[in-house]
Structure formats: structure tokens, C-alpha cells
ROKEVO-667894 format. One record per atom (N, C-alpha, C, CB): residue in three letters; atom name; x, y, z. Coordinates in Angstrom, 3 decimals. Glycine has a CB too. Layout:
<pts>
   res   atom          u          v          w
   ALA     CA          X          Y          Z
...
</pts>
This chain:
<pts>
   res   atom          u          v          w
   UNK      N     46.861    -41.873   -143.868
   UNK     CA     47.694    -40.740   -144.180
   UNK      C     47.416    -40.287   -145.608
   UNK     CB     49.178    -41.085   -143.989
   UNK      N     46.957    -38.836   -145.996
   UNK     CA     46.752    -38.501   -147.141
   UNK      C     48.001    -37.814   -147.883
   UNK     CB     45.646    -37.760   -147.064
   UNK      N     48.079    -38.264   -148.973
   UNK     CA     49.250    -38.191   -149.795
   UNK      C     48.982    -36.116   -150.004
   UNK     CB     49.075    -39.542   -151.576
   UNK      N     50.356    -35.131   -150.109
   UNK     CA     49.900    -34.246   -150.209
   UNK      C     49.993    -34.108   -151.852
   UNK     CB     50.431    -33.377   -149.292
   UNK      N     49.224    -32.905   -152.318
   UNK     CA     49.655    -32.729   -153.720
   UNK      C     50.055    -32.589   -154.259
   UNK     CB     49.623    -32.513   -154.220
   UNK      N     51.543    -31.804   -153.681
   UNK     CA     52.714    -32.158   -154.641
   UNK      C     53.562    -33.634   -154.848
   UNK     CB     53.704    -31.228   -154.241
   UNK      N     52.986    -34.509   -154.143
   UNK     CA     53.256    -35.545   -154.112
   UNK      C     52.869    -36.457   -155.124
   UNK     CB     52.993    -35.793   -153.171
   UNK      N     51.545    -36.238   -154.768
   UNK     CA     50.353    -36.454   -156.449
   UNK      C     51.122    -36.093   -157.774
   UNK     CB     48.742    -35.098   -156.534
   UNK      N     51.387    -34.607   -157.992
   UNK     CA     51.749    -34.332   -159.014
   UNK      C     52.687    -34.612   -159.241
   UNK     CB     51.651    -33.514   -159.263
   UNK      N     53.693    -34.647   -158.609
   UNK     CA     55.465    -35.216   -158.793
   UNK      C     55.027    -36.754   -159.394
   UNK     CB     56.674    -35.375   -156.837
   UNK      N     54.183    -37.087   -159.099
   UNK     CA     54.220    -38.633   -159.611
   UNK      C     53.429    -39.072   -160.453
   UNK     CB     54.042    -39.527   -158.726
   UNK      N     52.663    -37.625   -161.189
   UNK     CA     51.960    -37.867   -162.066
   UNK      C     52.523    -37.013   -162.989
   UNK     CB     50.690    -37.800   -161.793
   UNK      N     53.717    -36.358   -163.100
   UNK     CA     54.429    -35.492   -163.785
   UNK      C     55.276    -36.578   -164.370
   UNK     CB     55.105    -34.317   -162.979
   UNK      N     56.185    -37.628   -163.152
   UNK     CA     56.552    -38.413   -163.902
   UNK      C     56.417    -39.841   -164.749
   UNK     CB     57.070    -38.328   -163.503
   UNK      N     54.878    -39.955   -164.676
   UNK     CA     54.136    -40.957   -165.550
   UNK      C     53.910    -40.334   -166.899
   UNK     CB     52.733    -41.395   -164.917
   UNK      N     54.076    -38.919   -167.019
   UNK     CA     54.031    -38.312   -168.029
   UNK      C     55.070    -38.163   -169.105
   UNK     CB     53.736    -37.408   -167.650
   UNK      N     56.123    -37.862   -167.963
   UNK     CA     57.542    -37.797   -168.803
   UNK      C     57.968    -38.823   -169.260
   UNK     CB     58.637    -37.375   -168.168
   UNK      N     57.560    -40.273   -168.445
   UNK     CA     57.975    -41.973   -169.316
   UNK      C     56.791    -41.756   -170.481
   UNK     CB     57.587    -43.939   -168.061
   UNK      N     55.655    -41.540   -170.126
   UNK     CA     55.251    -41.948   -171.521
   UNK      C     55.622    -41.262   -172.843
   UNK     CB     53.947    -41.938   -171.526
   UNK      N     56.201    -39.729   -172.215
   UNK     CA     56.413    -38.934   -173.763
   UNK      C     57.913    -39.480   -173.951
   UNK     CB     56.302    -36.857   -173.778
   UNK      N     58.873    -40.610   -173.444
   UNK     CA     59.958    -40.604   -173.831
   UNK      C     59.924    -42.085   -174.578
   UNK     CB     60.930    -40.280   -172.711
   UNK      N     58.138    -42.875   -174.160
   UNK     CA     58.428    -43.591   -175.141
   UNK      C     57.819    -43.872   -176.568
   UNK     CB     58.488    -44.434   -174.624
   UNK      N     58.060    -44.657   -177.343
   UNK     CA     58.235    -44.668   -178.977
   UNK      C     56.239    -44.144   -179.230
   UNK     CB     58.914    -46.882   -179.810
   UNK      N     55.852    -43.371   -179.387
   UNK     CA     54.419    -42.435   -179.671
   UNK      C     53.812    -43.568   -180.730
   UNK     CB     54.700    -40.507   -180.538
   UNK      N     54.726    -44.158   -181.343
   UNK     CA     53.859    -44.913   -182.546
   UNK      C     53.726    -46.149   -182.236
   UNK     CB     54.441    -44.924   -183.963
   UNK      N     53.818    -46.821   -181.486
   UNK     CA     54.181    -48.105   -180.722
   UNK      C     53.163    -49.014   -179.868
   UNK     CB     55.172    -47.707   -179.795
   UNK      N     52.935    -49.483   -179.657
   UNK     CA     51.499    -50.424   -178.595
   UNK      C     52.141    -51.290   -178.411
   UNK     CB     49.901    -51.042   -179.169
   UNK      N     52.487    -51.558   -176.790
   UNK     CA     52.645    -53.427   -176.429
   UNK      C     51.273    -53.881   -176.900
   UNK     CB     52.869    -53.997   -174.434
   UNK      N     51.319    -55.309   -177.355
   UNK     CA     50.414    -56.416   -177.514
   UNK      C     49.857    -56.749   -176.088
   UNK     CB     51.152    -57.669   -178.191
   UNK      N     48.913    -57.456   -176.139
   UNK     CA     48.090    -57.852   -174.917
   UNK      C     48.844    -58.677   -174.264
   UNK     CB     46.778    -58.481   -175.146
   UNK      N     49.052    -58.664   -172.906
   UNK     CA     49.594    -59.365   -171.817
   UNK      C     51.541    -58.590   -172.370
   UNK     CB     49.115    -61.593   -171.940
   UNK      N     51.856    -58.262   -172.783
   UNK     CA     52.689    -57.147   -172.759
   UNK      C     53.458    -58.167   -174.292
   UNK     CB     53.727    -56.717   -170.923
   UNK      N     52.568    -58.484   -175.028
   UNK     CA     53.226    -59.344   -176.473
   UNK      C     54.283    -58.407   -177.228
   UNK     CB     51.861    -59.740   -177.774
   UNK      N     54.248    -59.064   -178.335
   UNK     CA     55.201    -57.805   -179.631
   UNK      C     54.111    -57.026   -179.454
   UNK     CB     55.614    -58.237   -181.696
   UNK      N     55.063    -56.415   -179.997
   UNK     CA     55.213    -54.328   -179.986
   UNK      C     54.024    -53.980   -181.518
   UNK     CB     57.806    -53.458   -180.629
   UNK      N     53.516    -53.445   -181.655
   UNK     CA     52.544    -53.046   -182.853
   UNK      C     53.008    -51.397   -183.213
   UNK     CB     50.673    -53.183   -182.297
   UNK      N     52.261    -51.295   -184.601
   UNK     CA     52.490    -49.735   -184.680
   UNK      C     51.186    -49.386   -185.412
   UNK     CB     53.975    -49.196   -185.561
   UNK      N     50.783    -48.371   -185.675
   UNK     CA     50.558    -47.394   -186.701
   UNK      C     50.680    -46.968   -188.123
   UNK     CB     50.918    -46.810   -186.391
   UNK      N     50.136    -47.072   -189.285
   UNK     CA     50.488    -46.611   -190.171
   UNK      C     49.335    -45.636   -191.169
   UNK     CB     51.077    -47.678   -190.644
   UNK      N     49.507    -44.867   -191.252
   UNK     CA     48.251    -43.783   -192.135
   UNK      C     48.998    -43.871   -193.241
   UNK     CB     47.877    -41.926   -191.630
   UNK      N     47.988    -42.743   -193.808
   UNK     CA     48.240    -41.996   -195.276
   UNK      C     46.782    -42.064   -196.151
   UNK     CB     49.611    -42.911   -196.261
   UNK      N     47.004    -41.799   -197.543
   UNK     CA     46.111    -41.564   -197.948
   UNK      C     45.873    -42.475   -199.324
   UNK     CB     46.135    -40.277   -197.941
   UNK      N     44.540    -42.827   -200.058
   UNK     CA     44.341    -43.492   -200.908
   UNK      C     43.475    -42.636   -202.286
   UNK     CB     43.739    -44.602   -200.212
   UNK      N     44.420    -42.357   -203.164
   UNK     CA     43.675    -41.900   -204.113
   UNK      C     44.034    -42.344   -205.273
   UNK     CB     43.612    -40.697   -204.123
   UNK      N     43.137    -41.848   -206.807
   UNK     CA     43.713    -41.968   -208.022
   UNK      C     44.099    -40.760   -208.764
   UNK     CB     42.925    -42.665   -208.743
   UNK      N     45.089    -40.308   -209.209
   UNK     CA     45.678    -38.809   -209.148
   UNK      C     45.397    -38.558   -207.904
   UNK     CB     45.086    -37.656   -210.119
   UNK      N     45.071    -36.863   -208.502
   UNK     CA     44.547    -35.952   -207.380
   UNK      C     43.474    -36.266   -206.612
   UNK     CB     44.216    -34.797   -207.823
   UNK      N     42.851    -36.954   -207.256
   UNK     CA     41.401    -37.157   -206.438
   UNK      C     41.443    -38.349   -205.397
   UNK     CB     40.110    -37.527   -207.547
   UNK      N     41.421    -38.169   -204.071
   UNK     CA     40.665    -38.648   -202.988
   UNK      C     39.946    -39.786   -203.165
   UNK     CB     39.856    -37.773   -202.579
   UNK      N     39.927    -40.807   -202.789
   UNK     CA     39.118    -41.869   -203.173
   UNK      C     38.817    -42.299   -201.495
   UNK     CB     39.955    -43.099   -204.314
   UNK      N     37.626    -42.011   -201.159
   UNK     CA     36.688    -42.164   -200.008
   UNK      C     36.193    -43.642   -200.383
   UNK     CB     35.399    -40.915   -199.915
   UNK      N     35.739    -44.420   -198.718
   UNK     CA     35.740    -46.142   -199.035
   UNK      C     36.379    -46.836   -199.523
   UNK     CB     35.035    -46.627   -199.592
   UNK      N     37.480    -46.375   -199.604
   UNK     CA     38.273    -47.705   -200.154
   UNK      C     38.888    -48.836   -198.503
   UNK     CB     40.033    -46.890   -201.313
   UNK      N     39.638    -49.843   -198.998
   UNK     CA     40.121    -50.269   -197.482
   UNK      C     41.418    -50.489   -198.140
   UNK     CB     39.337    -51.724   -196.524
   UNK      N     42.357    -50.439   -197.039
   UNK     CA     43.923    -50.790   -197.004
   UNK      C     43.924    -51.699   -195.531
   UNK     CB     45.096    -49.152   -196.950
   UNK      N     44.413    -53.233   -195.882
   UNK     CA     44.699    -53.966   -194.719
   UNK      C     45.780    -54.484   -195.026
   UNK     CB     43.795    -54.886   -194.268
   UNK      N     46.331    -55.038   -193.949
   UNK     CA     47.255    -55.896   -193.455
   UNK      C     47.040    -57.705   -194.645
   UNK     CB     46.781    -55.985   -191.449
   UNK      N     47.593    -57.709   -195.259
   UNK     CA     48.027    -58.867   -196.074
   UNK      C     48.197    -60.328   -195.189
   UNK     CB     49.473    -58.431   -196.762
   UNK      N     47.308    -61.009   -195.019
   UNK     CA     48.300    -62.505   -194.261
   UNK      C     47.374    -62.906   -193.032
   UNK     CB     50.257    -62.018   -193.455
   UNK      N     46.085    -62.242   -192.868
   UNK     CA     45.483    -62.945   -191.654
   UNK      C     45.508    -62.124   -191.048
   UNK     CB     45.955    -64.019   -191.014
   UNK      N     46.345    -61.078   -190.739
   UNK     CA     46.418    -60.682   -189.384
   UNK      C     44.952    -59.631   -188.780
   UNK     CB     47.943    -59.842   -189.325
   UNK      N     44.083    -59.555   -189.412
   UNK     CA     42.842    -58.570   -189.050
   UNK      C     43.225    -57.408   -188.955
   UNK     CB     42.120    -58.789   -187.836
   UNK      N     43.929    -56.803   -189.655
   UNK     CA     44.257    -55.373   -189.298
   UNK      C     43.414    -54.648   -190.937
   UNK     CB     46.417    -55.090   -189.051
   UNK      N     42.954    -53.843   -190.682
   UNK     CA     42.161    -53.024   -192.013
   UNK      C     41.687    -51.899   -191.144
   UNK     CB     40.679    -53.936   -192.945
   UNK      N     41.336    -51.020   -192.695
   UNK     CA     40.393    -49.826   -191.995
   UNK      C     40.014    -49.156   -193.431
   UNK     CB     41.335    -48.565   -190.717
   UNK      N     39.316    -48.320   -193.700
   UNK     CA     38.324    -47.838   -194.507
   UNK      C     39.029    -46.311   -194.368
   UNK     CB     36.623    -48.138   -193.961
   UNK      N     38.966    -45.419   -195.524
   UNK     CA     39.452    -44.395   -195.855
   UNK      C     38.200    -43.305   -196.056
   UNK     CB     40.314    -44.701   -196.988
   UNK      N     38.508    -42.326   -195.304
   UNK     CA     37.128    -41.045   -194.961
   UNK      C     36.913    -40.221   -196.330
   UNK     CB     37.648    -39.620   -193.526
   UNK      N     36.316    -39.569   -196.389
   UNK     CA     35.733    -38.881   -197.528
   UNK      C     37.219    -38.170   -198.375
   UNK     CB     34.467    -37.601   -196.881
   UNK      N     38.052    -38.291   -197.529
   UNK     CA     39.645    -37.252   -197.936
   UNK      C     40.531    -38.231   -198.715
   UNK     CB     40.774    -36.646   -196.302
   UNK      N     39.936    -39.648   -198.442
   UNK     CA     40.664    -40.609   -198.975
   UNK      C     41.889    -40.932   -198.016
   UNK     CB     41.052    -40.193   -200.346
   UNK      N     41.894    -40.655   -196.199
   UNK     CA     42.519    -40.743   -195.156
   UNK      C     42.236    -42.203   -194.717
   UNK     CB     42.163    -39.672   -194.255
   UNK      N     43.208    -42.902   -194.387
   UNK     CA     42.930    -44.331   -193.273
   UNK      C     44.319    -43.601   -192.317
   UNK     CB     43.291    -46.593   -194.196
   UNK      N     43.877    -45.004   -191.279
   UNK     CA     44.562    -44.404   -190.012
   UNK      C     44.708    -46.354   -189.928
   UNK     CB     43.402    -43.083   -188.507
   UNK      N     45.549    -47.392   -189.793
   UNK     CA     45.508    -48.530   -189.572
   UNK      C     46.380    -48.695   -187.926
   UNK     CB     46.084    -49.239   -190.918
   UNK      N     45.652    -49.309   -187.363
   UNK     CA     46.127    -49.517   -185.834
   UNK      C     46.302    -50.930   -185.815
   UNK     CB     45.046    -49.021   -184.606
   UNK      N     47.985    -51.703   -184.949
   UNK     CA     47.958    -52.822   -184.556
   UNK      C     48.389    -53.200   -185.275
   UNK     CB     47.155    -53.342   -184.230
   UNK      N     49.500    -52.680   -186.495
   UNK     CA     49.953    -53.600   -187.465
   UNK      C     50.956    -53.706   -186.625
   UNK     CB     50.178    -53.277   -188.979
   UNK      N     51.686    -55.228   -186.738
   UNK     CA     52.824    -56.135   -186.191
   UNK      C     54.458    -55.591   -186.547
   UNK     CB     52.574    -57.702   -186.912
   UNK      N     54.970    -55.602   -186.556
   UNK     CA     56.224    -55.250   -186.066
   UNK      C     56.723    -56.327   -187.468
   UNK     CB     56.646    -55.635   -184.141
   UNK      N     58.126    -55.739   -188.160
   UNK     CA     58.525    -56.590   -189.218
   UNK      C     58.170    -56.270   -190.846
   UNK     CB     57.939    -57.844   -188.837
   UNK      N     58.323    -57.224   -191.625
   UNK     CA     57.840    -57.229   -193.035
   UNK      C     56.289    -57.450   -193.471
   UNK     CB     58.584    -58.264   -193.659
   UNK      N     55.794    -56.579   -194.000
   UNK     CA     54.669    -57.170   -194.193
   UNK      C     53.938    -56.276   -195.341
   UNK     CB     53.929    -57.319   -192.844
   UNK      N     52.612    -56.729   -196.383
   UNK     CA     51.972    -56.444   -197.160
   UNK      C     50.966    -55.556   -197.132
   UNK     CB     51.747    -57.227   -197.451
   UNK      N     51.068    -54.650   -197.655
   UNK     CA     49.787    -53.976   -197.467
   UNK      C     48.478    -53.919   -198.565
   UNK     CB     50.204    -52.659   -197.237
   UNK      N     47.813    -53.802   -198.873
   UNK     CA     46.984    -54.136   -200.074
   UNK      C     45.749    -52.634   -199.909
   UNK     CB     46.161    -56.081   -199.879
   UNK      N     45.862    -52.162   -201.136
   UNK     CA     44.524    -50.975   -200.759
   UNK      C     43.407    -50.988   -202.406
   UNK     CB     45.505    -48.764   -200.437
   UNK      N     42.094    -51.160   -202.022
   UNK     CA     41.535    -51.627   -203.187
   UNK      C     39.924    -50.526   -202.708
   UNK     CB     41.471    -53.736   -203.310
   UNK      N     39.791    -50.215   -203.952
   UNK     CA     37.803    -50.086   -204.032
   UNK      C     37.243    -49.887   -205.496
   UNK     CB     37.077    -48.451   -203.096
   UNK      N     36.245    -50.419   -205.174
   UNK     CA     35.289    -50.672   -206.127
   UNK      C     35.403    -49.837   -207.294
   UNK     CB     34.049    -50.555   -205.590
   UNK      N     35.522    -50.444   -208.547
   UNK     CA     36.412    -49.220   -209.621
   UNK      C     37.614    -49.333   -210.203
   UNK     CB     36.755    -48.013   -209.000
   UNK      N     38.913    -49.686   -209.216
   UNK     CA     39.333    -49.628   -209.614
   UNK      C     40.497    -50.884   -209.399
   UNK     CB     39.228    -48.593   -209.609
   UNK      N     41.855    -50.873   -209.895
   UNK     CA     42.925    -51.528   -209.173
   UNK      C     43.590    -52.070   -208.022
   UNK     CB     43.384    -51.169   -209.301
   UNK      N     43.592    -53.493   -207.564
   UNK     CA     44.324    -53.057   -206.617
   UNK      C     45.781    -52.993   -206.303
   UNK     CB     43.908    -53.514   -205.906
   UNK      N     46.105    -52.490   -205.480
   UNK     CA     47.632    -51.862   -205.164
   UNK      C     48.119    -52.202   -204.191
   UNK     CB     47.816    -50.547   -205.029
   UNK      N     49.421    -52.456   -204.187
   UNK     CA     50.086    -53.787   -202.761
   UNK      C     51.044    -53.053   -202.474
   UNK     CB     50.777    -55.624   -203.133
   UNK      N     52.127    -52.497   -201.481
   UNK     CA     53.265    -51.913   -200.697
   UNK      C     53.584    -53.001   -199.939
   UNK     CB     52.984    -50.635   -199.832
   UNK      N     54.706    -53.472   -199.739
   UNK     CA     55.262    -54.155   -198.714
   UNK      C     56.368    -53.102   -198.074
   UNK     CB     55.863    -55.567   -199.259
   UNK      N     56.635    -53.413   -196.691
   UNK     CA     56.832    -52.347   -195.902
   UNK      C     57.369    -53.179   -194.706
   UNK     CB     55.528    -51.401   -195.670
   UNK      N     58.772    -52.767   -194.266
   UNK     CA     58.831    -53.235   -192.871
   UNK      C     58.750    -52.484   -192.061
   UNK     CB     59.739    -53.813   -192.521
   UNK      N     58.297    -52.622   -190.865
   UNK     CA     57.336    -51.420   -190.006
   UNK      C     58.470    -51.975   -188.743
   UNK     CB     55.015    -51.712   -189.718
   UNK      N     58.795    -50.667   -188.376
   UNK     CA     59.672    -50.512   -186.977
   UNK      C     59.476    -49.186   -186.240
   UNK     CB     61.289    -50.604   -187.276
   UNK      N     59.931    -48.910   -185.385
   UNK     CA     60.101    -47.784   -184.719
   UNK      C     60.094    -46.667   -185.466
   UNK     CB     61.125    -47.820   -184.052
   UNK      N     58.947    -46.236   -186.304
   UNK     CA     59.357    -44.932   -186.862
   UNK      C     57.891    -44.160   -186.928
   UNK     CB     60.182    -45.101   -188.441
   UNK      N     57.392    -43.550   -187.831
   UNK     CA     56.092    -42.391   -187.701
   UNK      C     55.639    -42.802   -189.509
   UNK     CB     56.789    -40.106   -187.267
   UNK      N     54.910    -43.734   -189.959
   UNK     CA     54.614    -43.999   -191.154
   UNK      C     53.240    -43.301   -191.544
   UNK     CB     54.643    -45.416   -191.289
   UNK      N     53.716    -43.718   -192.850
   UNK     CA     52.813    -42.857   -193.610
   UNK      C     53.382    -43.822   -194.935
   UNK     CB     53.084    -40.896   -193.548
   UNK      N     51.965    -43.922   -195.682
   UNK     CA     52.103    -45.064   -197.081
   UNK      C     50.872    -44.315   -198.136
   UNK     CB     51.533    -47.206   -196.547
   UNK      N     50.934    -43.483   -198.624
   UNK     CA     50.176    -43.622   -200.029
   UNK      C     49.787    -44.715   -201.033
   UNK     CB     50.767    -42.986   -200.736
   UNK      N     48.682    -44.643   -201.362
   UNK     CA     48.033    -45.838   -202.556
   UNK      C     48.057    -44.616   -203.086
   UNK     CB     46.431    -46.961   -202.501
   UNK      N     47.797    -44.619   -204.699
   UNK     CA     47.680    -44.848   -206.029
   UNK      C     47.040    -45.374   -206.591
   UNK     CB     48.294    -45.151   -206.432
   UNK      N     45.580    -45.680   -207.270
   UNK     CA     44.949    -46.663   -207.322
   UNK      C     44.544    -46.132   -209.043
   UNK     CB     43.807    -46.889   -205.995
   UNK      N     44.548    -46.991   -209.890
   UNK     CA     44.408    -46.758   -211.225
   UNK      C     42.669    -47.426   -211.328
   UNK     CB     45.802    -47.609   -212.219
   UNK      N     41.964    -46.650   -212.044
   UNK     CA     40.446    -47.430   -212.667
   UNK      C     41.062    -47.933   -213.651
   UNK     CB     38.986    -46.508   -213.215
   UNK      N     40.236    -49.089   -213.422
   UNK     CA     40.628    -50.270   -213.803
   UNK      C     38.962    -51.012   -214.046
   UNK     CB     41.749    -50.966   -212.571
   UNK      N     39.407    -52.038   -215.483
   UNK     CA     37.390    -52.652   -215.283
   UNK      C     38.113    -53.817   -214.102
   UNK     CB     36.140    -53.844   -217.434
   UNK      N     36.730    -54.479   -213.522
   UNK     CA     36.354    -55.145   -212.952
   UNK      C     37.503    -56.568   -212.757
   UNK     CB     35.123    -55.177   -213.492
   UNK      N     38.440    -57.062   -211.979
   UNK     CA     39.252    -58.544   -211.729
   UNK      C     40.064    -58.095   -212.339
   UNK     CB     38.813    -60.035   -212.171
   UNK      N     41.087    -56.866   -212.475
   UNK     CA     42.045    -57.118   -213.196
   UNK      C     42.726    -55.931   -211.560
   UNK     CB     41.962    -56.702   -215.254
   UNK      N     43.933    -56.666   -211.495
   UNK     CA     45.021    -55.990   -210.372
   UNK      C     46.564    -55.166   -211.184
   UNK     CB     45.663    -57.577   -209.209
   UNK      N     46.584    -54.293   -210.064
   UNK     CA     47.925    -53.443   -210.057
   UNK      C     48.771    -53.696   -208.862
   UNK     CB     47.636    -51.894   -210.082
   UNK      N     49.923    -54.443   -209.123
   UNK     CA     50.971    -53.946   -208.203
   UNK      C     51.628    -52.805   -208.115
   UNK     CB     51.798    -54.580   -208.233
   UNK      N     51.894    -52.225   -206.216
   UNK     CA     52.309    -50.800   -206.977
   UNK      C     54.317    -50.787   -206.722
   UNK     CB     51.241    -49.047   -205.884
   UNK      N     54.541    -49.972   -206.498
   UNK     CA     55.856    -49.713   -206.523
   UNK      C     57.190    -50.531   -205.864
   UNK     CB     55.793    -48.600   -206.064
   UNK      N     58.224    -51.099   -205.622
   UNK     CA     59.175    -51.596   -204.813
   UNK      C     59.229    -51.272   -203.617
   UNK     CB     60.185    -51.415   -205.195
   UNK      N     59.393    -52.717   -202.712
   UNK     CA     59.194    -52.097   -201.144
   UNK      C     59.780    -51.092   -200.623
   UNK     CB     59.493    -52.884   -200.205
   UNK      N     59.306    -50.606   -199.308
   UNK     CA     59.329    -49.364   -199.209
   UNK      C     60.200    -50.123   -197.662
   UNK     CB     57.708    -48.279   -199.349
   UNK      N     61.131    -49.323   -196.909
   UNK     CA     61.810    -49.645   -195.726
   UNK      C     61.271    -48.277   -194.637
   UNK     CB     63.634    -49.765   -196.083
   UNK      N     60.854    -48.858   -193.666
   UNK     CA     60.278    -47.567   -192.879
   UNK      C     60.533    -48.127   -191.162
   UNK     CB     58.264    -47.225   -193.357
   UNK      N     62.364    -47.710   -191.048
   UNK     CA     62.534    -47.843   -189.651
   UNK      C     63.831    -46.772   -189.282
   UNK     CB     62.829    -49.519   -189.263
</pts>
């Protein structure tokens, strides 16, 4: 018996409507683990854009990513909770945010001061983002 197409679509209309009702920034973990999110923004010193730099996840967890010529990262799979962020390149300072990441649409700016060579910047008081 072939399914007709409004049948199809009624039920692919409503695979649509669960997914837009749930949290957009969000990923179950593998085998359906904690919940992960998302966090962008941008890495510069002033005005200027600082392209290659990386901002990761503090503590093991493998989460990083590298910032495009705009001085843009996009970090996927960060864990759910409190946690460190660290954003550094060659040049200059590096700069730490701690951040508890929940249900929300983030976005984290670095700041990164030149700086010579082994010497670090912490940057501002944690930030709450739920």
C-alpha cells in the first residue's frame, strides 16, 4: 500500500515543526548523552580582526576552532555547565572567559592585547549565558 502525499507531507511537516520548537543551539551527545551547545564570536585586538588565532574549551574536552580572516570562530560541542574558554595567537596575549553555557544563543568576544612572547592576560569576570 503506497502512502499518499499528503500523508508524506503531514508527517514531514510535522518533523519540521518538532525540530523548529526545539532549543536551535543545542546537540544531544552520542547515544542521546548531555546536551552540547554552540558558541561564536569574534577574536580581535581593538578594531582589528585577528585571523588564526584559536579559542578552545579549557580542561580536555577537545573542543577548539581557529578564527577566519574576520577574526570569526564558530566552536561546536561545548558541554553544558561552567567552563573556560581560552583564545590566544601568535603575538600576542592570552585571554580566558569562563562562561556557563545553557540553553541560550552565545556569542563571546576575545580582546587580545600584543604582548612579547610567555607573558598572559586574563580577560574580564565571568560572564553567565543562560
Amino acid at each position: 500500500m503506497k502512502a499518499s502525499p499528503r500523508i508524506v507531507l503531514g508527517f514531514l511537516g510535522m518533523a519540521l515543526i518538532q525540530l523548529g520548537c526545539s532549543d536551535s543551539n543545542s546537540v544531544t551527545g552520542p547515544e542521546g548523552g548531555k546536551r552540547t551547545y554552540s558558541i561564536s564570536g569574534t577574536v580581535a585586538s581593538g578594531d582589528s580582526p585577528i585571523g588564526g588565532a584559536t579559542v578552545e574549551v579549557v580542561g580536555g574536552q577537545g573542543v577548539s576552532a581557529s578564527t577566519n580572516f574576520w577574526g570569526e570562530y564558530n566552536l561546536v560541542g561545548v558541554p553544558a555547565g561552567t567552563v573556560r574558554l581560552a583564545a590566544r595567537a601568535s603575538g600576542y596575549g592570552e585571554a580566558t572567559r569562563q562562561v556557563t553555557v545553557g540553553p541560550s544563543v552565545y556569542e563571546v568576544d576575545f580582546d587580545l592585547v600584543r604582548q612579547a612572547a610567555g607573558t598572559t592576560r586574563s580577560s574580564p569576570p565571568p560572564l553567565r549565558l543562560d
